[in-house]
N, C-alpha and C positions, 0 to 999 in steps of 0.2 A: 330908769325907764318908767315912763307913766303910760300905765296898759291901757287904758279907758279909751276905748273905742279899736285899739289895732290888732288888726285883722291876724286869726294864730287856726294853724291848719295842723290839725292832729289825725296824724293814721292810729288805728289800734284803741279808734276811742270808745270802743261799743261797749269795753269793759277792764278791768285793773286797773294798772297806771294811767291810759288814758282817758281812762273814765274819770278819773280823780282832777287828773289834771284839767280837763273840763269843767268839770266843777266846782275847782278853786279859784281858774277864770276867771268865771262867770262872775262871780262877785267883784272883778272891778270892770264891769261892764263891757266884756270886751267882743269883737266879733269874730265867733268859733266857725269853722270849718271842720266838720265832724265825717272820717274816715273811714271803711273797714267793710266787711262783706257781712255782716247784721243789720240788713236795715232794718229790722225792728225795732232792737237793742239800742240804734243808733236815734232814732226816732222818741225812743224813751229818754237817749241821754239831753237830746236836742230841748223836750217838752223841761224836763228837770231843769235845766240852766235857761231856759226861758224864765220859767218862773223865779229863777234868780236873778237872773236882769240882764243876759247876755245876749246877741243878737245870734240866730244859729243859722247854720245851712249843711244839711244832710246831704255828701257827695258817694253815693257807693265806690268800694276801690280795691280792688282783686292786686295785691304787690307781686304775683306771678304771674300776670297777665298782660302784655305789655300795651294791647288794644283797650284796658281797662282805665291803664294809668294814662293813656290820653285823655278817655273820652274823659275821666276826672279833670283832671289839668283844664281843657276845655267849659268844662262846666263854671270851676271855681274863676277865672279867670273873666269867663261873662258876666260874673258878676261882682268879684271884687279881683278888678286888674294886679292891686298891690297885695303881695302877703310879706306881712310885718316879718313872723317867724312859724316857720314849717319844723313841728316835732315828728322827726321818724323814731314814732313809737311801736308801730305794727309789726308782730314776727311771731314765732314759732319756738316752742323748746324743745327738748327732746330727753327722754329714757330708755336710752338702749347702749348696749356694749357695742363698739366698733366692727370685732370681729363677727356678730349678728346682723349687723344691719348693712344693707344693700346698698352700693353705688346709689341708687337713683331716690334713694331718701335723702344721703349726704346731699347730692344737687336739688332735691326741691327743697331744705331750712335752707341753703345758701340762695334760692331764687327770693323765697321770703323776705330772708333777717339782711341779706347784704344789696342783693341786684335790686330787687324793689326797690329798697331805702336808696340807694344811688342814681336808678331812673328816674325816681321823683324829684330826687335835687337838682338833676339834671335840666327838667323841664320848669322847676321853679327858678333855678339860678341867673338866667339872662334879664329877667323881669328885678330881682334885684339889682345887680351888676349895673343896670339901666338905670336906678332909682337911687344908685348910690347909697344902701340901707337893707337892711335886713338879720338874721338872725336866726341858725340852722341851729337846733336842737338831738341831740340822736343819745336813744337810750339804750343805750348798750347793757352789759351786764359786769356783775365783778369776775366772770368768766374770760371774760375780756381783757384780764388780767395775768391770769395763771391759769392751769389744766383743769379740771373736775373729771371723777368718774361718771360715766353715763353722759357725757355731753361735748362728745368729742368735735361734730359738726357744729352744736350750736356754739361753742367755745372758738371755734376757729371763726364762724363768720361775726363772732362780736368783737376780736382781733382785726378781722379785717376790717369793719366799721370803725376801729379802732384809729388803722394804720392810714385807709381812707380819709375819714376827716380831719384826723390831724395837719394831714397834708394839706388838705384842701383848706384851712384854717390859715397856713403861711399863705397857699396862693391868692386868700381872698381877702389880706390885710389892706392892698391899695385900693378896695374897693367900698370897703367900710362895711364888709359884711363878719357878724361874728360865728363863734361854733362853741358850740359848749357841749360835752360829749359827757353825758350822766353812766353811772355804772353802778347801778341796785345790786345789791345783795340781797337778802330773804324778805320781800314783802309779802303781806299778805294778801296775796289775788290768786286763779285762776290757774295761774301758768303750770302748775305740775299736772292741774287736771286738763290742760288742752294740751300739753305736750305729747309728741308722737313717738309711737315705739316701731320699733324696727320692721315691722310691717307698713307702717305710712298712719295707724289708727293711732285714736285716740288712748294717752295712758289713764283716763280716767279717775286719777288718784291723786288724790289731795297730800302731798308728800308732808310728814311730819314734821320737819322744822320749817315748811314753808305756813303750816297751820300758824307756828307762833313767831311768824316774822312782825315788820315795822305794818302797819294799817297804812295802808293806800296814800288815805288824803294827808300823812302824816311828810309819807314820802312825796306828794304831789307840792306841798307846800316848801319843799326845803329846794326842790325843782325851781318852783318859778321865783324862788328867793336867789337861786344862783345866776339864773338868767337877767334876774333884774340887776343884778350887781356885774353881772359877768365874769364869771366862774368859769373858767374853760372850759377845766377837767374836775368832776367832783365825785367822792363817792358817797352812796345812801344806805344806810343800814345799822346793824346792832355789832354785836360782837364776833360777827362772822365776819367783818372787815378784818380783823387782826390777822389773818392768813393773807391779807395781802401783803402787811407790812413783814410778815414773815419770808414771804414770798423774794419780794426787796431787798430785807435785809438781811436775812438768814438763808437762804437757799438752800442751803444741808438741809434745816430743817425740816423747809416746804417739803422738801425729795423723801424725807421719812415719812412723812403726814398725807403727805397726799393720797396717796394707796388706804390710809385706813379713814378718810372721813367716810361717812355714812351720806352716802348720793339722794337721799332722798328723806 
């Protein structure tokens, strides 16, 4: 795929992975559709990849909000009718035990990390489908793979983006649309300090092994290397991958191990 000039709409670009992958865009001149409820943040990403050669457009977009993700849809759409490829990057994490945390936290990471992410494809899909082209992105996690302590909502709705696009991946082979469904493990962003704990607040805390995970643009780059190649399913990260493959092929083991990683 030659990116120079087609149009890529990123939710969750205000900061971490999607900030990177912005970034890494931007240098082959492409035009960004920049997501998320920071217009600031988002404004700062926009000026940055300006000045690297990208063409930007700052859409605000609440993924719990479903009057939010119209009026977005609507925006981007008046001005660039095609999107090349839509990364559902925007979501929420989470630090707290099961038995602590309330019903009504589990459904707002699930309005976040799954229902967002599927309204939006929702209201982009017909526009591809039409155009015969396009190219869904969605960045799951390696949660999405196996259980974690402390991450029982976010784990299930990265399964269910999991189960989601894979699906939708068969139904949209005669249409020429692809899905490539990424699944990080420890990078180094944000996430443990905006993740929420069992009250709905912020955890505020830079979790330790997330301090010395993969650097962002490291992971941004092995992203849009998969996409360009067409990668379905890919995973990003260090040596914390190897509990997937434990996971897979060892099972006994995972069932020992899992109780004693350290969540944070």
């Amino acid at each position: 795929m030659n990116y120079a000039e087609k149009s890529i709409w990123i939710t969750g670009a205000s900061s971490g992975i999607g900030e990177a992958l912005a970034t890494e865009w931007a240098r082959y001149k492409t035009v960004l559709i920049l997501s998320g409820r920071n217009i600031e943040k988002l404004n700062a990403v926009k000026e940055k990849c300006e000045t690297i050669g990208a063409t930007c457009l700052v859409v605000p977009l609440d993924l719990t909000n479903a009057a939010s993700i119209d009026d977005a849809v609507l925006k981007v759409f008046s001005v660039y009718p095609k999107i090349d490829i839509l990364v559902n990057n925007g979501g929420i994490s989470q630090r707290s035990f099961a038995v602590d945390t309330p019903i009504e936290i589990d459904r707002s990471i699930f309005e976040t990390n799954f229902f967002g992410a599927i309204t939006l494809t929702k209201k982009v899909l017909p526009s591809m489908v039409k155009n015969n082209s396009g190219h869904i992105v969605v960045i799951s996690s390696i949660v999405g793979k196996f259980g974690f302590p402390l991450r029982t909502s976010y784990a299930a709705t990265k399964h269910a983006l999991q189960g989601y696009f894979e699906s939708l991946r068969a139904e949209l082979t005669v249409d020429n649309i692809k899905v490539t469904i990424v699944s990080p493990g420890r990078i180094h962003t944000n996430i443990s300090v905006n993740a929420i704990d069992k009250n709905g607040r912020k955890h505020g805390v830079m979790d330790e092994a997330q301090a010395k995970g993969m650097p962002a643009d490291i992971c941004a780059r092995k992203i849009i290397h998969a996409v360009k190649v067409y990668k379905k399913d890919i995973l990003v990260g260090r040596t914390e991958l190897i509990m997937y493959y434990i996971h897979k092929y060892l099972p006994c083991l995972y069932y020992k191990l899992a109780p004693k990683i350290k969540p944070t």
